[in-house]
N, C-alpha and C positions, 0 to 999 in steps of 0.2 A: 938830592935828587929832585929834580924839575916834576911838578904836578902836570904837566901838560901832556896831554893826548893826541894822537892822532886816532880817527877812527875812519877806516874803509870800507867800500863796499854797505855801505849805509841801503835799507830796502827804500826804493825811491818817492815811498811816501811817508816816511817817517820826519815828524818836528822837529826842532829843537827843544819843545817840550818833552816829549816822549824819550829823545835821546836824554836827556837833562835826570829825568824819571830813572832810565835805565840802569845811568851812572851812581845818580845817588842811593842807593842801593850798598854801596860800597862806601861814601862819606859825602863830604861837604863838595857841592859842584859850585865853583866860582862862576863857570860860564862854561855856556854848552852852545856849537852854532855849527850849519850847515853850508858848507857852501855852495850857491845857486849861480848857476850858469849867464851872465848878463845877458846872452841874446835870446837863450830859448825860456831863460824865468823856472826853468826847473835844474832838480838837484844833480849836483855833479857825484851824490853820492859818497862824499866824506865830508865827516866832521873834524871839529878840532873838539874837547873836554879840557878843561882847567879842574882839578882837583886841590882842595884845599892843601893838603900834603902830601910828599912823596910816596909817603906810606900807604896815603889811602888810591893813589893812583895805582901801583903796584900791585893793590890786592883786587882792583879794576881790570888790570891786564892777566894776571893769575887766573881770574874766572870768564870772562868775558872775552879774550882773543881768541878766536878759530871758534866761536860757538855760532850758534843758528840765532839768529834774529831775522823773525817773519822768516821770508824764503830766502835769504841768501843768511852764507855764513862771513862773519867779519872780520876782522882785523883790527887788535890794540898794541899799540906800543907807542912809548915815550916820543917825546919830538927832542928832536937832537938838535941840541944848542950850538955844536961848536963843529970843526969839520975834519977834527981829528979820529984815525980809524980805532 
């Protein structure tokens, strides 16, 4: 199972430090990054998390999908590698 993350609905002032923080919580965060909008310089409000193993991703998404962070609540689950249903 793929370590990687998606995460939505990010509150739009939060890091990648702070998201990095969030994660590790749960294990080893390879990389933690936000993506920023190129014309307006602000967040589009999803991240992506790299989790050192599948394991410790899993136990990321277990506690941490559909919860409240700041004011909005979020979204985790796996990035899907391939494009089979």
């Amino acid at each position: 199972m793929s370590g990687k993350l998606h995460v939505w609905n990010l509150p739009s002032s939060v890091t990648e430090a702070e998201l990095q923080a969030k994660f590790e919580q749960f294990g080893r965060v390879v990389s933690a990054g936000i993506e920023i909008d190129s014309s307006t310089r602000r967040s589009n409000r999803f991240g992506l998390v790299e989790m050192e193993s599948g394991v410790e991703a899993q136990a990321a998404i277990d506690r941490l999908n559909l919860t409240q962070y700041d004011d909005t609540v979020i979204s985790v689950y796996k990035v899907r590698l391939d494009n089979r249903a």
